[in-house]
C-alpha positions in Angstrom: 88.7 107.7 75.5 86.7 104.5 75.3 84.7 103.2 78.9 87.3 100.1 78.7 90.4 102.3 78.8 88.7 105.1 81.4 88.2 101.7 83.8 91.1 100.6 83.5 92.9 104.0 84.3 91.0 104.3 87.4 92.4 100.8 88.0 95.8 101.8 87.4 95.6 104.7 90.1 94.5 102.4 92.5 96.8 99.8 92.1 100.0 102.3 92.1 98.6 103.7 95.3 98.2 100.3 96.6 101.6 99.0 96.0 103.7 102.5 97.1 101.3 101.6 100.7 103.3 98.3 100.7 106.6 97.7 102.7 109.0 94.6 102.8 110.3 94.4 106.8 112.6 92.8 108.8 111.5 90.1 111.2 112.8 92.5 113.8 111.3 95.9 112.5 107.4 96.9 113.1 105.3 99.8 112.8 104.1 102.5 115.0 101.0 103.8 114.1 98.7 106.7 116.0 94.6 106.1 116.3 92.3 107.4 117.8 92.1 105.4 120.9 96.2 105.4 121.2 98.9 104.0 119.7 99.7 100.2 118.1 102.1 98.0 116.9 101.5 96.6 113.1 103.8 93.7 111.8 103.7 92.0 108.4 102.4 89.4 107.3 104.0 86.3 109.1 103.8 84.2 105.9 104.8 84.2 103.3 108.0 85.9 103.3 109.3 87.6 100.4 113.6 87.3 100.3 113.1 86.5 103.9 111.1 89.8 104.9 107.6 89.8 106.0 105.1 91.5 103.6 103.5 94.7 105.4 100.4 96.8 103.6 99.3 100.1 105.3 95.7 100.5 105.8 93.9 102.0 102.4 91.6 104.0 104.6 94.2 105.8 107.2 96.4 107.5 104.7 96.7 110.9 106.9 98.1 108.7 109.6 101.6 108.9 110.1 103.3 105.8 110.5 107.2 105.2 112.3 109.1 102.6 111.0 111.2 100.9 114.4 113.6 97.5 114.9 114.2 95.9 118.2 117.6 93.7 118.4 116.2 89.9 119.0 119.1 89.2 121.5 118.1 92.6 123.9 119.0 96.7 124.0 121.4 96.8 126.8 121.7 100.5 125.9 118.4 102.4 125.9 118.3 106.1 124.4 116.1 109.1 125.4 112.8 108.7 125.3 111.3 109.8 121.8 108.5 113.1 121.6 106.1 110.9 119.8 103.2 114.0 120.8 106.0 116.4 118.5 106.2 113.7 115.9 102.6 112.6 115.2 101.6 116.6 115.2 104.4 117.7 112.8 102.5 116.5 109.3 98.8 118.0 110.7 99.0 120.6 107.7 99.4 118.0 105.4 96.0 116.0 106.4 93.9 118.3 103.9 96.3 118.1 101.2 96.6 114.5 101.1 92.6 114.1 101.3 92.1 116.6 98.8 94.5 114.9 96.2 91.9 111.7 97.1 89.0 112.9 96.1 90.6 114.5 93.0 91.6 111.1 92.1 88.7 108.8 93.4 86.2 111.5 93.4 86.2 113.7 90.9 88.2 111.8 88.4 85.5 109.2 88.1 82.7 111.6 87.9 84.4 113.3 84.9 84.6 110.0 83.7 81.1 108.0 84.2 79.0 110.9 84.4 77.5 113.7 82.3 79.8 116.0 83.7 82.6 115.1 81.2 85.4 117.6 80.4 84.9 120.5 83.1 84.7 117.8 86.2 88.1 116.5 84.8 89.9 119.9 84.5 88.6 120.6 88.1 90.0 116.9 89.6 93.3 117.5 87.7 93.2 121.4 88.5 93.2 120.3 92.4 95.4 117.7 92.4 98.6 119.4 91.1 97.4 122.2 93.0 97.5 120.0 96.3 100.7 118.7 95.1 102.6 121.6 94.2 101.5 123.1 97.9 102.5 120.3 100.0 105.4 120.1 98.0 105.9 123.6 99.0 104.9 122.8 102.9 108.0 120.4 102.9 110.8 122.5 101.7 109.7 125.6 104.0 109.8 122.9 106.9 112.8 120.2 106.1 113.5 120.9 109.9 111.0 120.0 111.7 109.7 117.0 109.1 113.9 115.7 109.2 113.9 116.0 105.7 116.8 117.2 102.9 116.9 119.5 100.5 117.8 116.6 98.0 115.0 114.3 99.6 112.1 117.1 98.7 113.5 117.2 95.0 113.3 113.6 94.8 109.7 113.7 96.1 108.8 116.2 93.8 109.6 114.1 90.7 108.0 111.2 92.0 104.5 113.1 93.4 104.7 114.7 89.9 104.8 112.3 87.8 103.1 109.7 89.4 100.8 111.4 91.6 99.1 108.2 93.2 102.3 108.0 95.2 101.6 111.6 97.1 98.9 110.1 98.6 100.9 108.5 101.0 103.2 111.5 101.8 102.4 111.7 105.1 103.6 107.9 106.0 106.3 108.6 103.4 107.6 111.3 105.3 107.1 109.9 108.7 108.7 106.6 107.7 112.0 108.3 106.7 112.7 109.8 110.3 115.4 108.2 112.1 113.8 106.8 115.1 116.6 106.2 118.8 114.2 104.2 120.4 113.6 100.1 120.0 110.5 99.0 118.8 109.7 96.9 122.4 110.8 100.5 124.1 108.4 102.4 122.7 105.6 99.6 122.6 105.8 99.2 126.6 105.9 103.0 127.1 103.0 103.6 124.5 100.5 101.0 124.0 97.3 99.9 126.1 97.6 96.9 127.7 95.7 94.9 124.8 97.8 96.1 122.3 101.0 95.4 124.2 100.3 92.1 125.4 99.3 91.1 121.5 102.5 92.8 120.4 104.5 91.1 123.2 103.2 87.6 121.6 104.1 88.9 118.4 107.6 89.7 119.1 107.7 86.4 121.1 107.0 84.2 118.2 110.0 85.8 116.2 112.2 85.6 119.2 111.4 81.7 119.1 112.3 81.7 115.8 115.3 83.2 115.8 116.2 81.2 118.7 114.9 77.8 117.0 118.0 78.8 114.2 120.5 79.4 116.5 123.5 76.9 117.5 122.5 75.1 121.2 125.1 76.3 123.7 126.3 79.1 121.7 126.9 82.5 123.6 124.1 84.2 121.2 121.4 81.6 121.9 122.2 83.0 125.5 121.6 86.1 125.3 118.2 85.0 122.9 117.0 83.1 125.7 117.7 85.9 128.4 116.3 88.2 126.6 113.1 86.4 125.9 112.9 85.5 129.6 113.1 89.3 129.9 110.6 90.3 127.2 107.9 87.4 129.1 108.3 88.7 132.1 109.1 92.5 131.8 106.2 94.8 133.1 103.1 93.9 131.2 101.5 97.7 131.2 102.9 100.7 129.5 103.2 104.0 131.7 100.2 106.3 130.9 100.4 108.1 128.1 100.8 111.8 127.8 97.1 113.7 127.4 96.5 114.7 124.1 96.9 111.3 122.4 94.0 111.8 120.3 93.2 110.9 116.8 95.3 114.2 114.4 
């Protein structure tokens, strides 16, 4: 294979990677993510907007973070549900932290040393050796736990074809798998409960600003721009720190 094309395969596995870590949301969804430190709150990109959803790109870096896809209505919750176990959630895909950090440095590691260096053939059988190797055992990780990840039988199939032949895209497992729970809790319940008070009070601003939006669309007088109004009255003045979070918080 020529140096041009080996480049430019390497290229091509970063950019798929890349583009299954991007997300088109709604102006009212956000994203949950774990740290070290605690939780936060990402949002996309306020402009531009893409078919009228906001552009979101999940850090390169972080992919053994889960991440929790959640919407808050803009015009208020006046039903709240039960409290989520985000501890239970954010410690489910654990296992799969190796897996998806070994299939990384098959593909960014290895792969490239088989390529550029002297080590040639036997350092690409070894990076494509562990990758389908990685694959095939997380693969098997999900099926003998579809319970406690919330995945189907039919979901694990699908993930199979796709991790197999495309295997950039089971790098993000983890927030693939995390993304696709079905979440009771509203984005702004779960922020106020979870965050530190920096991170909430730059959320809260964040959620403000498309509040005003929403509201700057609306009909004056209308019973919706209302209940926008009341609810961002509510949202500027509800309690500005979270309740402490539970001990163990720490980065998985």
């Amino acid at each position: 294979m020529p140096l041009q094309d080996e480049v430019l395969l390497m290229i091509l596995v970063g950019a798929l990677y890349l583009y299954d870590s991007m997300m088109l949301l709604y102006r009212n969804e956000g994203i949950l993510v774990p740290g070290r430190k605690g939780w936060t709150v990402r949002l996309g990109f306020h402009e531009p907007r893409i078919r009228g959803k906001e552009l979101f790109i999940a850090s390169a870096w972080l992919l053994h973070r889960p991440m929790f896809r959640l919407s808050w209505p803009f015009e208020g919750n006046p039903v709240q549900a039960a409290p989520e176990d985000w501890q239970a959630k954010r410690e489910v895909p654990l296992p799969m932290i190796a897996l998806v950090w070994s299939m990384a440095i098959a593909l960014f590691v290895m792969l490239p040393l088989g390529f550029f260096t002297t080590l040639g053939y036997g350092m690409l059988l070894a990076a494509v050796a562990l990758l389908y190797l990685s694959i095939v055992v997380l693969l098997a990780y999900m099926g003998l736990h579809r319970n406690e990840l919330k995945v189907t039988g039919k979901q694990v199939g699908k993930y199979a074809f796709e991790f197999l032949t495309c295997p950039p895209f089971a790098l993000n497992a983890i927030r693939t798998v995390s993304l696709s729970q079905p979440i009771g809790e509203d984005l702004v319940t779960a922020s106020r409960r979870l965050l530190d008070p920096e991170h909430w009070t730059e959320t809260r601003e964040q959620l403000t600003l498309r509040l005003d939006e929403e509201i700057e669309i609306e009909d004056e007088g209308s019973e919706r721009m209302a209940r926008l109004q009341a609810h961002r009255q509510r949202l500027a003045e509800g309690p500005p720190l979270p309740g402490p979070r539970p001990p163990g918080e720490g980065e998985p």
